[in-house]
C-alpha positions as CSV (number, residue, x, y, z in Angstrom):
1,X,217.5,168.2,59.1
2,X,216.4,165.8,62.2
3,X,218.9,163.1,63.1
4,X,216.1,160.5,62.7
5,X,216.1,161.5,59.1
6,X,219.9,161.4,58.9
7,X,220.1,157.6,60.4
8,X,217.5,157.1,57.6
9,X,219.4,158.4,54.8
10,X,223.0,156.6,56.2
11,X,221.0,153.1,56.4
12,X,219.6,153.6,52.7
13,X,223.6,154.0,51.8
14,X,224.3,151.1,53.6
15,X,221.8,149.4,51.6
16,X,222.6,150.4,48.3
17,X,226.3,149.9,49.2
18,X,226.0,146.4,49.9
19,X,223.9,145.8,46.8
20,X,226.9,147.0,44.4
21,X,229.3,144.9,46.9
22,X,227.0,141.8,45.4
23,X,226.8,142.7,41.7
24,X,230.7,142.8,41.7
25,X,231.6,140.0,44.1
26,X,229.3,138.2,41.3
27,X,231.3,139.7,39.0
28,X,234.2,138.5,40.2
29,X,232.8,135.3,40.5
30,X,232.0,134.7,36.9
31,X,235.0,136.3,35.9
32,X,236.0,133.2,33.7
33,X,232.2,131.9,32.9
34,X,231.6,131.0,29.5
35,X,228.8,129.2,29.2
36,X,225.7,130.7,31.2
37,X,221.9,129.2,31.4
38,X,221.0,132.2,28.2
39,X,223.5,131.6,26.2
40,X,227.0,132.7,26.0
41,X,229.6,134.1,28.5
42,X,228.1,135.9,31.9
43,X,228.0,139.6,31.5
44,X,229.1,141.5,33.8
45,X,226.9,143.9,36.1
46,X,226.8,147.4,36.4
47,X,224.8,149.3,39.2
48,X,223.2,152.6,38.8
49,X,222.8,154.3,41.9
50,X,220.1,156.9,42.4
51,X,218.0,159.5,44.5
52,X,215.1,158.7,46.3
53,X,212.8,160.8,49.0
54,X,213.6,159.6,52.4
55,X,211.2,160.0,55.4
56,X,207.9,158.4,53.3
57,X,205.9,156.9,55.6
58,X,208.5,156.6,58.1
59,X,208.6,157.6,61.5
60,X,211.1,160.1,60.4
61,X,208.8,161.4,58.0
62,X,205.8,161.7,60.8
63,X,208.6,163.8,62.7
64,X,210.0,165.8,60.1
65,X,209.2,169.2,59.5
66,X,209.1,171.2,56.2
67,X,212.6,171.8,55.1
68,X,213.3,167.8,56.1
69,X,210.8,166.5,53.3
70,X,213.5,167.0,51.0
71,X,216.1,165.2,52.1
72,X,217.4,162.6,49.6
73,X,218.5,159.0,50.5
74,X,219.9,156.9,47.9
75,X,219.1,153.6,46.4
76,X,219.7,150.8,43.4
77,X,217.8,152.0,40.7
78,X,219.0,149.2,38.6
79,X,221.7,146.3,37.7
80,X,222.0,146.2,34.3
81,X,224.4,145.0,32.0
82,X,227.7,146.3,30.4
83,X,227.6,146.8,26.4
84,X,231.1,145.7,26.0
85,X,231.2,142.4,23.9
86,X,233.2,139.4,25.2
87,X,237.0,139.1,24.8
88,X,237.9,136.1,22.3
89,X,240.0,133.9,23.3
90,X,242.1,131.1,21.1
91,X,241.4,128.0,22.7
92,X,240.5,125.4,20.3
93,X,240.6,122.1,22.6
94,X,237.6,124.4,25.2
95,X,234.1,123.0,25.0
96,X,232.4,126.4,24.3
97,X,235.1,127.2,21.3
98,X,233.7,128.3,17.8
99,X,234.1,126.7,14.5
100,X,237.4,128.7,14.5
101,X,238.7,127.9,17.7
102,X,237.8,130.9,19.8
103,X,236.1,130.9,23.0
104,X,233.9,134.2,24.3
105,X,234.8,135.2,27.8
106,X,233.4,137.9,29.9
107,X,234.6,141.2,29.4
108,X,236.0,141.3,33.1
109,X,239.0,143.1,34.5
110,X,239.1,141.8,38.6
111,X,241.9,144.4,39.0
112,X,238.9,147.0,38.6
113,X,236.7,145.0,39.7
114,X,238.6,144.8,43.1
115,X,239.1,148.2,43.3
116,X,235.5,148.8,42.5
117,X,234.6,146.9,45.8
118,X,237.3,148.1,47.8
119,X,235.4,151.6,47.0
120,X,232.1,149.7,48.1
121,X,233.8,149.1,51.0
122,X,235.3,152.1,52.2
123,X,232.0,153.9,51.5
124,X,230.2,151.4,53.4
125,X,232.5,152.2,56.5
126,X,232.0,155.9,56.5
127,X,228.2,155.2,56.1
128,X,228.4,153.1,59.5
129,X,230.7,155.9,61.2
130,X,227.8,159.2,60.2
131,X,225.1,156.4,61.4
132,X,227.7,156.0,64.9
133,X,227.9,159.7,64.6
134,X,224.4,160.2,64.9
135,X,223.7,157.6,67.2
136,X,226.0,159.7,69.7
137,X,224.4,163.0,69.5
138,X,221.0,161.1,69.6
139,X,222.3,159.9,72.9
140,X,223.8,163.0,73.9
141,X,221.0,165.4,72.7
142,X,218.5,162.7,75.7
143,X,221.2,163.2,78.1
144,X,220.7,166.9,77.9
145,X,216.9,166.5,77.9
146,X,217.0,164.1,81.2
């Protein structure tokens, strides 16, 4: 694999790592919304991460050789909603309560939802230490050819 394609496979982590950081930071958020512009309480987000070709149409790609075509990045392939219905709450004095007192609140735990980001995190730092990585023997590999 070249190291142009590896700085292009570390930045498309980067990118799909900040993009989960988002969805559960608005997660977090909302963690006590019950009344959103639908309808109902917010529901929270879930991110599917997924595979795509990297080097297409790149500069990396013009560079890359055979064997280097396959290298995978990854991305977002969506955001889409969690099935769990909304925990019911007895409140019957709340604006957004039922006939029968209960209020519908997001199905949210920000214990694992603060875990969940603190994993966005950490994998967004090792992404920036392989792209620092690279950077280096990018910089080493011109010394050498100087």
């Amino acid at each position: 694999m070249n190291l142009l394609g590896d700085l292009e496979i570390s930045g498309s982590a980067l990118t799909a790592e900040r993009q989960r950081a988002e969805v559960l930071a608005s997660n977090l958020a909302n963690a006590q919304t019950t009344r959103t512009a639908k309808g109902g309480p917010y529901q929270r987000q879930l991110v599917v991460f997924g595979t795509r070709q990297a080097g297409q149409g790149r500069f990396a790609g013009v560079l890359s050789d055979i064997s280097d075509r396959y290298a995978q990045g990854v991305g977002v392939v969506r955001v889409t909603p969690d099935p769990t219905p909304p925990v019911q709450r007895y409140e019957p004095g709340h604006p957004d309560a039922d006939s029968q007192g209960y209020v519908a609140y997001p199905s949210i735990n920000p214990i694992e939802e603060m875990v969940n980001l603190m994993g966005a995190a950490r994998s967004y730092d090792l992404n920036v230490a392989a792209l620092q990585a690279t950077k280096n023997m990018i910089s080493q590999s011109l010394e050498i050819l100087s």
